[in-house]
C-alpha positions as a Python dict, from the first residue, in 0.01 Angstrom:
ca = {
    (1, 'X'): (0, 0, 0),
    (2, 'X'): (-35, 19, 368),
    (3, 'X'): (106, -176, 610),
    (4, 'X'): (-89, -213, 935),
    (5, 'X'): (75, -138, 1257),
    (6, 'X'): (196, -508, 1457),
    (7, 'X'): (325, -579, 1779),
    (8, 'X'): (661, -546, 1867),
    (9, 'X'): (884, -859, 1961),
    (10, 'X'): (1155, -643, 2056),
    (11, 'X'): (1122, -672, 2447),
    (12, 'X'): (937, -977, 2484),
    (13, 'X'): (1154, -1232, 2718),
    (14, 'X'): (1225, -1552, 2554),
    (15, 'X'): (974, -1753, 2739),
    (16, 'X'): (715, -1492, 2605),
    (17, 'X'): (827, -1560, 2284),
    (18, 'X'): (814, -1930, 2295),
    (19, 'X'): (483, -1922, 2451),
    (20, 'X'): (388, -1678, 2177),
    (21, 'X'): (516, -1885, 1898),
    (22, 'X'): (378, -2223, 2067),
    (23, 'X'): (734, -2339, 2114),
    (24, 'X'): (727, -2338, 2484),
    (25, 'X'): (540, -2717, 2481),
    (26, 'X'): (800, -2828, 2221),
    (27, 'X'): (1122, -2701, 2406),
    (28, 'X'): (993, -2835, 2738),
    (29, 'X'): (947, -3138, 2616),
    (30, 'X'): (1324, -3148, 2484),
    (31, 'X'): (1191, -3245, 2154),
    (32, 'X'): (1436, -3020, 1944),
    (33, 'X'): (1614, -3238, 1714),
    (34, 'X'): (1566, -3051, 1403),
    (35, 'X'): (1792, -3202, 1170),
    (36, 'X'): (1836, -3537, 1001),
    (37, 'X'): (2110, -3748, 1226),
    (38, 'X'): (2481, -3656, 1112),
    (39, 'X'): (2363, -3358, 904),
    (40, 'X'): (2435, -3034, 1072),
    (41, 'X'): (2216, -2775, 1004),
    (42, 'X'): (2369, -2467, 819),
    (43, 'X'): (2183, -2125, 823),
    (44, 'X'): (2262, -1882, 543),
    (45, 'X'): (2153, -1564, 370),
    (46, 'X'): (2050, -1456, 6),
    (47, 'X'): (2233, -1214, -104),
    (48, 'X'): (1875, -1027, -298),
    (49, 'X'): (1794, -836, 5),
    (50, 'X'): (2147, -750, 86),
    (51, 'X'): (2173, -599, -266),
    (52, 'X'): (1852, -403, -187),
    (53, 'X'): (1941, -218, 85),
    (54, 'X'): (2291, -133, -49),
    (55, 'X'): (2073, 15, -353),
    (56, 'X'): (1857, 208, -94),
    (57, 'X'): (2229, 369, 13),
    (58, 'X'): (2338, 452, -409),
    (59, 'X'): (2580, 149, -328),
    (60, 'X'): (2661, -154, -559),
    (61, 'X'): (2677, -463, -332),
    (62, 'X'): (2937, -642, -508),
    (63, 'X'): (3174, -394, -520),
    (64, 'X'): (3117, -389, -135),
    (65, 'X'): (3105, -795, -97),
    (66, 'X'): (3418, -804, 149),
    (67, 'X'): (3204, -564, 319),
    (68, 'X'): (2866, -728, 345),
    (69, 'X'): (3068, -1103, 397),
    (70, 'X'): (3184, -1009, 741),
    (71, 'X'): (2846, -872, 818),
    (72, 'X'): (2689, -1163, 745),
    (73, 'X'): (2945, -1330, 944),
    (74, 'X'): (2930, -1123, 1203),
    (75, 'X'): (2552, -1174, 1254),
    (76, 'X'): (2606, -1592, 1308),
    (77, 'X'): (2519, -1703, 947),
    (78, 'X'): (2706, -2027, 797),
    (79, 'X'): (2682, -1900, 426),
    (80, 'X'): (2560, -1661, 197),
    (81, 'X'): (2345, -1767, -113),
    (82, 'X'): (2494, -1605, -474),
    (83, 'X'): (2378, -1616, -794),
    (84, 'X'): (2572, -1939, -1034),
    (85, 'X'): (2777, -1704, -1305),
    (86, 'X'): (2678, -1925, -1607),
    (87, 'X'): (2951, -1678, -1794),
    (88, 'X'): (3238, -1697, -1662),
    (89, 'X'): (3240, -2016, -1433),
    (90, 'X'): (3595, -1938, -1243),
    (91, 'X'): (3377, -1706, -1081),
    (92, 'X'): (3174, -1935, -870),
    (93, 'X'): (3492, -2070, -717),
    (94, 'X'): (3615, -1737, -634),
    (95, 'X'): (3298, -1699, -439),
    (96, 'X'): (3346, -2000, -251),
    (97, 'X'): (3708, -1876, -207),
    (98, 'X'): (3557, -1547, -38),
    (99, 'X'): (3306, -1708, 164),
    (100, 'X'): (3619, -1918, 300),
    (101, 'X'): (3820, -1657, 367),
    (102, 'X'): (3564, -1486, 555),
    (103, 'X'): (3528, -1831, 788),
    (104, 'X'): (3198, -1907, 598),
    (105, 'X'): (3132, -2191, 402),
    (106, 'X'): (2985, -2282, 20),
    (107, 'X'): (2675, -2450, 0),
    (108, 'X'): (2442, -2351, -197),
    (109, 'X'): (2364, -2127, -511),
    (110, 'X'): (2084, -1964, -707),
    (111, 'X'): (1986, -1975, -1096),
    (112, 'X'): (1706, -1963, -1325),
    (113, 'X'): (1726, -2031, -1725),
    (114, 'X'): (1430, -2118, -2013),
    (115, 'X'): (1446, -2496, -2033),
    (116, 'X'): (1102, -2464, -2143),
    (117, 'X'): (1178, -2397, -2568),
    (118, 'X'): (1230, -2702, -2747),
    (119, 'X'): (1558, -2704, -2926),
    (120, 'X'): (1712, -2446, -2691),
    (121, 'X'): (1637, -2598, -2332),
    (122, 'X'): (1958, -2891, -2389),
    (123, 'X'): (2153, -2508, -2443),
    (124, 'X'): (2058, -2399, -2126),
    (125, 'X'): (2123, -2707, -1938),
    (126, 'X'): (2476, -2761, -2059),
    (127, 'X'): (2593, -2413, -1945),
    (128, 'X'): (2417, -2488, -1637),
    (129, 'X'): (2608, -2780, -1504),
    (130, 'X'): (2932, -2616, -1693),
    (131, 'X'): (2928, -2353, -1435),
    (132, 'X'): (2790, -2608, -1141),
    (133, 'X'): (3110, -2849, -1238),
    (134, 'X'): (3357, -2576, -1120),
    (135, 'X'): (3097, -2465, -814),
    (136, 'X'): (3072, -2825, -709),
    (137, 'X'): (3435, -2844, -733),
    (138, 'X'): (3467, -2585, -488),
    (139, 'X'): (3238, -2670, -252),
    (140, 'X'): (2897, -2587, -319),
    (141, 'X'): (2628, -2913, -237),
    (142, 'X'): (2312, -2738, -372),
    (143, 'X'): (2155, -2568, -682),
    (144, 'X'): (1826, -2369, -645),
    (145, 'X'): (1683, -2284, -1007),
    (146, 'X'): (1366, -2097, -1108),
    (147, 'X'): (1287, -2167, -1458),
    (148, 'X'): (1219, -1862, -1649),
    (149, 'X'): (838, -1714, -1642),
    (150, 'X'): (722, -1631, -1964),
    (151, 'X'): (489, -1314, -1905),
    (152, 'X'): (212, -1638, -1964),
    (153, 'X'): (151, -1960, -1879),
    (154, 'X'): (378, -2229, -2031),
    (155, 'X'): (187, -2463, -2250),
    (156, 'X'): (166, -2859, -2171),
    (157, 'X'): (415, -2912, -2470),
    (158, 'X'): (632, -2643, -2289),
    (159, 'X'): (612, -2739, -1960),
    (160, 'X'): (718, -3099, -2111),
    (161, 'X'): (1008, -2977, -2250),
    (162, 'X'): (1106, -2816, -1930),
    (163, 'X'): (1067, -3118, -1703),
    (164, 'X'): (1253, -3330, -1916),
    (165, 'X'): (1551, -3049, -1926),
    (166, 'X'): (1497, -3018, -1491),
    (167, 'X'): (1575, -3406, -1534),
    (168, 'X'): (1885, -3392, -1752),
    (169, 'X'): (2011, -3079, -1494),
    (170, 'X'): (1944, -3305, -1182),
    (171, 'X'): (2061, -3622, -1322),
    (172, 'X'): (2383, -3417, -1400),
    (173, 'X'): (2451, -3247, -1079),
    (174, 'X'): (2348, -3593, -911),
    (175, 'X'): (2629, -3765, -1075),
    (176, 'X'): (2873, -3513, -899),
    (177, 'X'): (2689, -3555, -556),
    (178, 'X'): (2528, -3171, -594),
    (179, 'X'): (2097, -3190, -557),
    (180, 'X'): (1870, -3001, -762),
    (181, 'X'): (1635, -2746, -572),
    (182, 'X'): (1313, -2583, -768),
    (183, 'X'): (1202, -2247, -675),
    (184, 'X'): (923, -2080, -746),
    (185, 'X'): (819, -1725, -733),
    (186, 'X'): (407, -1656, -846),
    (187, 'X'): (370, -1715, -1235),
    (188, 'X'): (393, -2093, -1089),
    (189, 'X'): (138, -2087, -906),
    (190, 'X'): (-109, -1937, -1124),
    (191, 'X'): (-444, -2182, -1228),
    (192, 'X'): (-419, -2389, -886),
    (193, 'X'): (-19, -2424, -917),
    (194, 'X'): (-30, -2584, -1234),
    (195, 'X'): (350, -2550, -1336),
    (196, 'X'): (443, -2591, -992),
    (197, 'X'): (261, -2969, -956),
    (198, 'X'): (342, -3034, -1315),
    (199, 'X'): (737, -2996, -1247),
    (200, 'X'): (705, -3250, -968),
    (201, 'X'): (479, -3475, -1079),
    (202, 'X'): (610, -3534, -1359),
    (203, 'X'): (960, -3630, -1282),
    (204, 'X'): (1155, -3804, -984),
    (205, 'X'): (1211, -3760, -646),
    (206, 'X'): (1603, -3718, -597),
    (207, 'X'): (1653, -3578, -944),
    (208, 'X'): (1412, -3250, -935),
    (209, 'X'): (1360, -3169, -585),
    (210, 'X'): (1243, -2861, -355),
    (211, 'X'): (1401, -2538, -256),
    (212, 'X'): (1111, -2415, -74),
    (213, 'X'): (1022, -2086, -54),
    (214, 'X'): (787, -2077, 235),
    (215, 'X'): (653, -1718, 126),
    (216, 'X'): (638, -1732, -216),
    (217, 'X'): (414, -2043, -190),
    (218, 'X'): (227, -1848, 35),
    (219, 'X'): (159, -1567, -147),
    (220, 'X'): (55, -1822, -442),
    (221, 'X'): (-200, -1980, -274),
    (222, 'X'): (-39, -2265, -139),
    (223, 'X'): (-73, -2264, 231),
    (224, 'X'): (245, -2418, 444),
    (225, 'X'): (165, -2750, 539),
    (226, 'X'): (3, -2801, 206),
    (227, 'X'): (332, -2761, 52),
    (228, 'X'): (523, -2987, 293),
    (229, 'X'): (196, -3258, 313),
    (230, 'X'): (299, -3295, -104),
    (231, 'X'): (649, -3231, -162),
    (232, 'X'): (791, -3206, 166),
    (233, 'X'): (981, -3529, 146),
    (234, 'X'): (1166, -3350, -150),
    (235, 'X'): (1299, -3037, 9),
    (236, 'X'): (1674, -3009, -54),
    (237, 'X'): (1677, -2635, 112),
    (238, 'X'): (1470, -2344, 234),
    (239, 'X'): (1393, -1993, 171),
    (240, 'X'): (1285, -1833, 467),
    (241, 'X'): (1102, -1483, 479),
    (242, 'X'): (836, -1335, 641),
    (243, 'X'): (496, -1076, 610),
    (244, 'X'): (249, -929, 791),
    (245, 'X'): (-102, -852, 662),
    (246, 'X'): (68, -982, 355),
    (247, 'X'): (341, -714, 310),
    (248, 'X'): (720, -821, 340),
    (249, 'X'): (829, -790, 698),
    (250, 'X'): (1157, -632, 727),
    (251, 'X'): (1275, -952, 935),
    (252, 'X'): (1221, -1248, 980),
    (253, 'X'): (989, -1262, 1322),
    (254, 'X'): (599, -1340, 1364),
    (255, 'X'): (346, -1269, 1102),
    (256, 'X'): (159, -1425, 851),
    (257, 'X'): (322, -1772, 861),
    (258, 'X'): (317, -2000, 1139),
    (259, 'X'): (690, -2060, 1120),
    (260, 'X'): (669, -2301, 1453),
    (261, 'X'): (438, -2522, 1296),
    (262, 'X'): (688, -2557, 964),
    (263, 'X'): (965, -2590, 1218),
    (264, 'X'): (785, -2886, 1391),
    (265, 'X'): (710, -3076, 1077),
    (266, 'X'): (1070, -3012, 993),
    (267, 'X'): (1208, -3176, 1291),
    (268, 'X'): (929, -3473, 1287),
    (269, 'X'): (1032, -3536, 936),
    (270, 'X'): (1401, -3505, 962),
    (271, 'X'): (1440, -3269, 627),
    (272, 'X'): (1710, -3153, 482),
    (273, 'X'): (1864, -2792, 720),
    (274, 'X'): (1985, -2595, 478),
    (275, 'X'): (1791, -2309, 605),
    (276, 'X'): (1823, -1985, 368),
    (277, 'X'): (1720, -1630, 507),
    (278, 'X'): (1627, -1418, 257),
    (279, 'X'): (1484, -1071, 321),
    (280, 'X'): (1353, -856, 100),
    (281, 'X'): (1170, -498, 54),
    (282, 'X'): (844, -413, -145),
    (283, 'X'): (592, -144, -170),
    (284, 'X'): (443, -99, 168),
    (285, 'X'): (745, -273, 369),
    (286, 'X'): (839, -40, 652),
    (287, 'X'): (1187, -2, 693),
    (288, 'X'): (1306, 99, 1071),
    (289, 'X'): (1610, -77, 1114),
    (290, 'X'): (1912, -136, 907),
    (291, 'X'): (2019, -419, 721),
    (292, 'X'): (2308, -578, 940),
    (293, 'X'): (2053, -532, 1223),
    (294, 'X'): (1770, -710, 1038),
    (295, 'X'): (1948, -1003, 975),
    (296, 'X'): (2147, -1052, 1280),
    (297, 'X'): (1766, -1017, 1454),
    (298, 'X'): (1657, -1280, 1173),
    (299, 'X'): (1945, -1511, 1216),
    (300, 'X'): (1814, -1528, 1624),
    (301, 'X'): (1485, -1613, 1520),
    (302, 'X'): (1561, -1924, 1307),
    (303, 'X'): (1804, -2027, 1616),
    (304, 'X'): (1499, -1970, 1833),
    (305, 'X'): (1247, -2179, 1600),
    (306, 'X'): (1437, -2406, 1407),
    (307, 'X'): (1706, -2492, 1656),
    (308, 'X'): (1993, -2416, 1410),
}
């Protein structure tokens, strides 16, 4: 796949890129208050596109996580984004314990799991909030789960069996003050979004709630402000990434997604900023810069449009 050549944001001044962006109106008008009162916004990074470039280099990112920590602190980020170890549970709090140590903080982590097979979806949930216990314990305020795609579309009795499981996992992690965030990669969206509508309308705001992916909606059809018009009053935390002519952008900049407009219903509608950047590379992605460099230059953006 080919990528099409863009414009360059490198030199632009910052009132060219506000202007650009359409945030020049917005910032004049000192109308920046892009968090919910008291809640202070907290910008992080998944570690997926991390691990991708250090596989780009023949290195393991995990064995380098000391490493890659005080990059990611280095480049202004709050957090970094792990995976929940469902295995061995000590594990999540000896994240948190690493993100501390590197001045970061915990706040949020990432798991998936089939709650969607009858008989063993109670299974997965009670290894799930096992492992959340001792990651709540140490810090951690947020779970983002994808369910498990099937290589098909879940049936209606599956996708029954799955909400009811996403209920029993939220009412669970409610209970020790951690929310519930759904994410969703395409296989939701397939038919018009069906398992993506059925998950939320079919259970309750403040038990099964929104991580949202602003991209991966995208690229499933469902256009920004479509998203936050339904479910926006449910985000918990974001995923933040970027494309242009519908390839991965190798930072988070201008492209396909009006990111000022989702910033400006965010700060309208006071949601939840717990704002997650998470770059990754695909077929056609053109790679110029390196990794520390694409997130420090991402990390600038969402200060630039999201005011955090």
């Amino acid at each position: 796949m080919k990528i099409l050549p863009a414009p360059s944001t490198a030199d632009w001044s910052r009132r060219e890129f506000l202007a650009a962006t359409g945030l020049l109106s917005l910032t004049a008008a000192g109308c920046f208050t892009m968090h919910p009162p008291g809640v202070a916004p907290r910008v992080g990074t998944q570690l997926y596109g991390w691990g991708q470039y250090y596989d780009r280099d023949r290195r393991k990112l995990y064995d380098n996580l000391p490493e890659a920590l005080s990059a990611i602190r280095d480049c202004g980020y709050d957090y970094a984004e792990g995976s929940l170890d469902v295995g061995r549970p000590e594990n999540n709090a000896r994240f948190a314990g690493q993100l501390q140590s590197k001045g970061m903080q915990p706040v949020s982590l990432y798991t998936g799991g089939a709650f969607h097979e009858q008989g063993k979806a109670d299974a997965t949930v009670t290894k799930i909030l096992a492992g959340a216990r001792v990651a709540r314990d140490a810090g951690f305020i947020i779970l983002n789960c994808n369910p498990d795609p099937i290589g098909r579309e879940k049936t209606d009795a599956e996708l029954q069996t799955q909400v009811a499981a996403l209920k029993a996992l939220g009412t669970g992690l409610k209970e020790w003050g951690m929310r519930l965030g759904i994410h969703h990669h395409t296989p939701e969206f397939r038919s018009g979004g069906r398992e993506y509508h059925y998950n939320f309308r079919n259970s309750p705001a403040g038990l099964v709630d929104f991580c949202y992916d602003v991209h991966w909606a995208y690229r499933g059809g469902v256009m920004p402000m479509e998203a936050l018009n339904e479910y926006g009053d449910r985000v918990v935390s974001w995923h933040l990434r970027q494309s242009r002519n519908k390839i991965w952008w190798e930072d988070l900049a201008l492209g396909d997604i009006d990111y000022a407009a989702v910033a400006s219903v965010a700060q309208k509608r006071k949601l939840p900023p717990y704002y997650t950047v998470e770059l990754a590379i695909e077929n056609g992605t053109k790679i110029t810069r390196g990794v520390v460099e694409n997130h420090r230059r991402s990390r600038d953006y969402v200060r630039e449009v999201f005011r955090a």
